[in-house]
C-alpha positions as CSV (number, residue, x, y, z in Angstrom):
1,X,-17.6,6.0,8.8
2,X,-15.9,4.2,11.8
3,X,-18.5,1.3,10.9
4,X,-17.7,1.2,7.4
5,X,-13.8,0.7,8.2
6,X,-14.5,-1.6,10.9
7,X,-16.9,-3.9,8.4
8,X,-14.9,-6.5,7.5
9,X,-15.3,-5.6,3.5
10,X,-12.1,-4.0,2.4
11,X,-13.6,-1.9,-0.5
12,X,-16.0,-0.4,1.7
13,X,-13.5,0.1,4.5
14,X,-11.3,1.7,2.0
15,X,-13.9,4.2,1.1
16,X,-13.8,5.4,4.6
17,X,-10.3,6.2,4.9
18,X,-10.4,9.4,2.8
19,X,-13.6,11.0,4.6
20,X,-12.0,10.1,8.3
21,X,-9.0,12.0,7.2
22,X,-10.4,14.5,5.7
23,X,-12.5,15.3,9.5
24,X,-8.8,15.5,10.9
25,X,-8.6,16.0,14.3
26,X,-11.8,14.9,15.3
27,X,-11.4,11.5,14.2
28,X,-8.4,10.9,16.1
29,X,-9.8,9.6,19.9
30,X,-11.7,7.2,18.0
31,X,-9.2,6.3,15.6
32,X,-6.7,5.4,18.8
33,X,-9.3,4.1,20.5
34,X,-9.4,1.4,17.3
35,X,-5.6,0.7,18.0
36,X,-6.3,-0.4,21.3
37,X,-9.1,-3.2,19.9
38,X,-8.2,-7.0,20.3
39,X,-9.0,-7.6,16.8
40,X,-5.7,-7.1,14.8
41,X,-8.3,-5.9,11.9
42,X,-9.5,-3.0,13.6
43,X,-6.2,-1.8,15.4
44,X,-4.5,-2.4,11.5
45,X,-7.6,0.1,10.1
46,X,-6.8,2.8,13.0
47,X,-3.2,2.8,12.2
48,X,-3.8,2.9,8.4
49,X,-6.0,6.1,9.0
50,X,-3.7,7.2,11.8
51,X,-0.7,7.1,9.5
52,X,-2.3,9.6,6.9
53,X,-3.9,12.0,9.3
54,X,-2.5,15.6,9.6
55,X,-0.8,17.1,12.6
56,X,-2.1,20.0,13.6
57,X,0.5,22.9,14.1
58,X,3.0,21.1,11.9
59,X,3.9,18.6,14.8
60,X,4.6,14.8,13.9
61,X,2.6,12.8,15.9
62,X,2.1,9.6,13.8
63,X,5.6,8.5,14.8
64,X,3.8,8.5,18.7
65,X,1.4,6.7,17.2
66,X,2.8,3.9,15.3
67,X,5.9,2.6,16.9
68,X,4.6,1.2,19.7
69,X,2.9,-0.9,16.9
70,X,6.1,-2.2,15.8
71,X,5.9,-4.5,18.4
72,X,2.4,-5.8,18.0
73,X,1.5,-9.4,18.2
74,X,0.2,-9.3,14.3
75,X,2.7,-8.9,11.6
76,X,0.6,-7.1,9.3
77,X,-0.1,-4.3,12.3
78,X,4.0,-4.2,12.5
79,X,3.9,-3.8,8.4
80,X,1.3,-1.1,8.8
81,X,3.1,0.5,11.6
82,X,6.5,0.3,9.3
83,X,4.6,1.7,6.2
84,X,3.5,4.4,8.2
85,X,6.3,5.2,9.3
86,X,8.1,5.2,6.3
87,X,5.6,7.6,5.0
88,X,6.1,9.6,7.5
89,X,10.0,9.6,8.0
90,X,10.6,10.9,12.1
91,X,14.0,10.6,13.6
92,X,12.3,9.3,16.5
93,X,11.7,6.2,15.3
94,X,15.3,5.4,14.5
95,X,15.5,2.8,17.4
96,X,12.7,1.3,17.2
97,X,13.3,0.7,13.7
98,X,16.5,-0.7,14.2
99,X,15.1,-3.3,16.5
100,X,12.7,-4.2,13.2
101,X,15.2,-5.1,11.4
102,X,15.2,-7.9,13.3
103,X,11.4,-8.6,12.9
104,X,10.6,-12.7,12.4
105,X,8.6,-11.3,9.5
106,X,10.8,-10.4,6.5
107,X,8.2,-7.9,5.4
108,X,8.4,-6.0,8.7
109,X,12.2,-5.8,8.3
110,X,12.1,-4.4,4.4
111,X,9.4,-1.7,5.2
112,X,11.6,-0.8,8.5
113,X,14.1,-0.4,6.1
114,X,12.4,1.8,3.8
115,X,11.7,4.2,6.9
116,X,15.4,4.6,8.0
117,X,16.4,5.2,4.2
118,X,13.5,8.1,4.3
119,X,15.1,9.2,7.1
120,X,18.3,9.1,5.8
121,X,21.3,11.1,7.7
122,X,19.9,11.4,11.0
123,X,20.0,7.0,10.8
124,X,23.1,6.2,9.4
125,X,25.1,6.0,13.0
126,X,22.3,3.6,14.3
127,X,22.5,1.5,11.0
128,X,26.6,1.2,11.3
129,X,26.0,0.1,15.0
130,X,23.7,-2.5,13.7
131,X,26.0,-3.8,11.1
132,X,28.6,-4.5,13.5
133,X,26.5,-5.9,16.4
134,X,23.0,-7.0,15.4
135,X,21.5,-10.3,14.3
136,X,22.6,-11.4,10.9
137,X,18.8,-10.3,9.5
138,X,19.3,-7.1,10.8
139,X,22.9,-6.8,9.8
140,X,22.1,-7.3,5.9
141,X,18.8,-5.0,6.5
142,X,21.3,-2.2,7.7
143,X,23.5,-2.5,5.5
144,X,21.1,-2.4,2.5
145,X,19.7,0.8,3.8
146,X,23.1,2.2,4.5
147,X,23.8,1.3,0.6
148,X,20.8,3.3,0.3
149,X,21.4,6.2,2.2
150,X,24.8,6.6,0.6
151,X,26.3,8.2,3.5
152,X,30.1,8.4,3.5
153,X,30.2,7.4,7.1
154,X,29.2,4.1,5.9
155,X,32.1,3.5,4.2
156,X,34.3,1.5,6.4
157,X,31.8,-0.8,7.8
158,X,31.1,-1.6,4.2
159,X,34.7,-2.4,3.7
160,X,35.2,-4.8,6.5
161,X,31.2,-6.5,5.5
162,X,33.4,-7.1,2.4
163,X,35.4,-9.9,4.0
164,X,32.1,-11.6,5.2
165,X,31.2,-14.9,4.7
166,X,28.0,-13.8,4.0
167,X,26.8,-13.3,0.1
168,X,24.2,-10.2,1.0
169,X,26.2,-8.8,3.3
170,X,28.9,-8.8,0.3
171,X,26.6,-8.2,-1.9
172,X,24.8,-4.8,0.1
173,X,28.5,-3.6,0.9
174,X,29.3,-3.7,-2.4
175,X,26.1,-2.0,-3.9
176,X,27.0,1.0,-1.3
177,X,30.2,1.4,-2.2
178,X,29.5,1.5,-5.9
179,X,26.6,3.8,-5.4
180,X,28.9,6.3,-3.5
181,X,31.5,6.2,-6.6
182,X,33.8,4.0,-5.0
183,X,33.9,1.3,-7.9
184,X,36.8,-0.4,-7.4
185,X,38.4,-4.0,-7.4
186,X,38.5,-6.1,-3.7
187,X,41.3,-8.3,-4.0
188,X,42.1,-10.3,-0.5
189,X,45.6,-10.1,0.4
190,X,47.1,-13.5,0.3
């Protein structure tokens, strides 16, 4: 099966996927040992597998597994990693997440975005931190997921991205606030 996934022919790697899940944890050493290959292919197959894969004893262990993949030099490893992940919402990916927000790969970002809004509650403080201090990417991916989220908390650092030059920024604060019943006219002062 580890043949078929490595093959190079997506149908028949895609066949394999179920039937390595299915064998649980005694695919996993050779699954990670697939994330550790130089061909972005191969490690992208590992993590796909990696991603589905049970714990055993109820234990979340595709969050160990994936974020160091967030980093990778490939982007569609770091959108595999970010799917996972999203899938498989774990608090302790909240960081790194954050840090994808920032991704040079606007699908990265998105899908990091889905992961923290899975997440929801536990991410929101991380996501108003990035709204007032991160990149400008980042910013507008935080806030969309904070719109998202629809967390209360959220409420004052989409007031102030209000007065942003920024049209997403505007236009993510304003979707959040109108999504937590907060529909209401923004007149500047003059």
């Amino acid at each position: 099966m580890l043949n078929d996934l490595i093959s190079g022919d997506e149908a028949r790697a895609e066949r394999a996927v179920s039937p390595l899940i299915d064998l649980g944890e005694e695919a996993i050493p050779a699954l990670l040992d697939l994330t550790k290959s130089s061909d972005a292919d191969q490690r992208w197959w590992g993590l796909r597998v990696l991603a589905q894969s049970p714990s055993p004893s109820g234990t979340s262990r595709q969050a160990g597994w994936l974020v160091p993949f967030l980093n990778d030099p490939a982007p569609e490893v770091r959108q595999c990693a970010a799917l996972g992940l999203a899938a498989r919402p774990d608090e302790a990916a909240i960081q790194p997440l954050i840090r994808a927000l920032s991704d040079e790969d606007g699908m990265v970002g998105g899908l990091a975005v889905n992961a923290l809004v899975k997440i929801g509650g536990a991410a929101v403080p991380s996501l108003i931190e990035a709204v007032k201090s991160a990149p400008q990417l980042a910013r507008i991916h935080a806030l969309r997921a904070l719109a998202e989220i629809r967390d209360h908390r959220a409420i004052q650092v989409m007031m102030q991205a209000m007065g942003e030059d920024s049209a997403l920024l505007q236009h993510w604060a304003k979707e959040g606030l109108e999504r937590l019943g907060l529909n209401m006219v923004y007149i500047k002062p003059v």
